[in-house]
C-alpha positions, 0 to 999 in steps of 0.5 A: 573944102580942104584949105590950099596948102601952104606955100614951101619956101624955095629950096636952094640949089644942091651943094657944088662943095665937095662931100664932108670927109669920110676921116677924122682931120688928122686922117684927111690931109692926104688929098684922098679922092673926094668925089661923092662915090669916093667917100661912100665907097671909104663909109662903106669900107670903115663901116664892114671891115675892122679898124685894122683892115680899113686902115691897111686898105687906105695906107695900099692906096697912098703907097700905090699912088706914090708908088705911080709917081716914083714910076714916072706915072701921072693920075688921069694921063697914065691911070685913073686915080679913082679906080685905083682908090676904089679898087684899094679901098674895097680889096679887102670887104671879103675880110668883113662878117658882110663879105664873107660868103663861101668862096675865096675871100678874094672872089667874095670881097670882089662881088661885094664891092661890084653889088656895092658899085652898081648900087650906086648907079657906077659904069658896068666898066668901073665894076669890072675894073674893080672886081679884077683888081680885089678879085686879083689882089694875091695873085702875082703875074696877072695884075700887070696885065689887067691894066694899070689900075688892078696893076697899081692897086696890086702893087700898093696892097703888096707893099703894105702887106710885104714890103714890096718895093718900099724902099721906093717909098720915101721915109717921111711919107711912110712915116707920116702915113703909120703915124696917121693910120697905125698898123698894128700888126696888120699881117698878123691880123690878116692872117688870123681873118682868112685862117679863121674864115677857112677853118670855119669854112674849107671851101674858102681855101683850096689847097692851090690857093693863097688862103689855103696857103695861110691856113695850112700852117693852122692845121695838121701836117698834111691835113691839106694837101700839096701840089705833090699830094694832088698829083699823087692822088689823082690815081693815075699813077704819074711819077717823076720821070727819074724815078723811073730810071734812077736807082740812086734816089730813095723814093721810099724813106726806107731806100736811104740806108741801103742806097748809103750803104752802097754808095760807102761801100762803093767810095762815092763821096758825091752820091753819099752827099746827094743824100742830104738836104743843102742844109742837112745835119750829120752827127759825126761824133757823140755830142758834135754836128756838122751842117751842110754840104761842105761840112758833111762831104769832108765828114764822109770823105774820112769815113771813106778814107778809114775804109769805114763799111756799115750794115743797117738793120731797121727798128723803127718807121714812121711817115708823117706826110713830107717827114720821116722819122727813122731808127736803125742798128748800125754794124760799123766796121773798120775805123777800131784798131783790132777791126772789132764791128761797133754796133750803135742804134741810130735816128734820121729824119728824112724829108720828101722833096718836091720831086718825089725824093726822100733825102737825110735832113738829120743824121745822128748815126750815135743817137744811142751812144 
């Protein structure tokens, strides 16, 4: 016969006292939210991400909720101030090797938060709460229309990472917060994340999207392409509407010389100068530049004046998707005084513009003076 077991001593009731602290002390003197889900949801974040990236989402909360009270808005009568601390806290687990599957980071932070939430046994509406609110966290326009939670939460992310309304943000406050959550460069180390993230992964970063944005200054130009390149690419043969009527726009590099040829020819100063990007530069003179459109105007205006006439004869082409480089023979006659033709080789950059246009953004006409 099995002796009775013995009897277990009372066990005392389940603690009312707040969760131990998820931060080191002289982190925790920013009256963080302390309900149970809070400090799991804050172990979660430090333990997935890097020190750096768990800092920055704690310092979008404390902006965001400053950022509320200096709109006059109040935790628990105008928002809940733990959604906003969740959906802060969390925005960025797509950043972490735990997060990072194969779609945006944004959209992979955001499931990984949801599957974190429903393991806590939280409301189907928390989660969505929060999944709007990471899911959304790079796409202005939208936030504000989602609630102020995803809103507040957007905006306290936006001025940690830009800067956004900071000067809403009192100095002591924001200098007390770096103090106790250090930066360390954090755009940078963002940055470095998602672009290595979408070069291992190019699903990760669609050309339209705000990875692609950032990673497109990690890679070739044109490697990935832009709105225009789609558009052009879609083989249906849309163009911009002027280029279907306006013969005085290049919409070839090769178009610049012979539309400038005429337009000299012809003594139009204005339409000589709208082949120049705003902040172009004009060579007018061995070892002298002139920038922009005032500058340039008054260059070509003398020319026009000086019965100046100039022939182009291509040497060299050569595209690189938006930028061109060019090369030409140039016959200048006029401004010598026995009218002897000056013959002078030249280099131009030319750069497409959004609306299909090739404009000058360098002109040295004695490039081989």
């Amino acid at each position: 016969m099995s002796p009775a077991p013995s009897p277990q001593p009372p066990q005392p009731p389940p603690s009312a006292a707040s969760p131990p602290p998820a931060l080191p002390p002289h982190q925790d003197d920013f009256g963080l939210p302390r309900s149970d889900l809070a400090v799991r949801a804050l172990r979660f974040a430090e333990a997935a991400e890097s020190a750096v990236i768990f800092r920055h989402s704690v310092r979008s909360y404390l902006f965001a909720r400053e950022l509320a009270t200096g709109r006059g808005l109040t935790a628990g009568a105008d928002f809940d101030d733990e959604l906003v601390f969740l959906g802060c806290v969390l925005h960025d687990l797509g950043l972490s090797e735990q997060g990072n599957g194969d779609q945006r980071f944004e959209v992979d932070g955001a499931d990984l938060a949801a599957r974190f939430l429903r393991d806590q046994g939280v409301d189907e509406q928390v989660v969505a709460t929060v999944w709007d609110t990471i899911a959304l966290h790079t796409s202005d326009g939208i936030t504000s229309r989602q609630g102020p939670e995803v809103a507040l939460a957007q905006a306290g992310i936006a001025a940690d990472i830009l800067g956004r309304d900071k000067e809403l943000l009192p100095d002591a406050f924001t200098d007390r917060v770096h103090a106790a959550f250090p930066r360390e460069d954090l755009a940078y180390a963002l940055t470095d994340l998602v672009t290595r993230q979408a070069l291992a992964n190019p699903a990760k970063a669609g050309p339209l999207s705000f990875p692609g944005q950032v990673v497109r200054g990690s890679l070739p130009h044109g490697a990935l392409p832009t709105w225009y390149d789609l558009i052009a690419g879609a083989g249906w043969g849309d163009r911009p509407p002027a280029a279907r009527t306006d013969t005085a726009a290049a919409w070839e590099p090769g178009q610049l010389p012979v539309l400038f040829e005429r337009f000299l020819d012809a003594g139009d100063l204005d339409a000589l100068v709208s082949l120049y990007e705003p902040h172009a530069v004009l060579a007018p003179a061995p070892g002298s530049t002139v920038t922009g459109p005032t500058a340039i105007a008054a260059q070509l205006r003398s020319w026009i004046e000086c019965g100046v006439r100039v022939t182009f004869r291509r040497r060299a082409l050569h595209t690189a998707g938006d930028l061109a480089l060019l090369s030409h023979t140039a016959t200048v006659t006029g401004p010598s005084p026995d009218g002897t033709p000056v013959t002078r080789d030249t280099a131009e950059v030319a750069r497409r513009q959004p609306d299909g246009r090739w404009l000058y953004a360098v002109d040295d006409p004695f490039f081989g003076a």
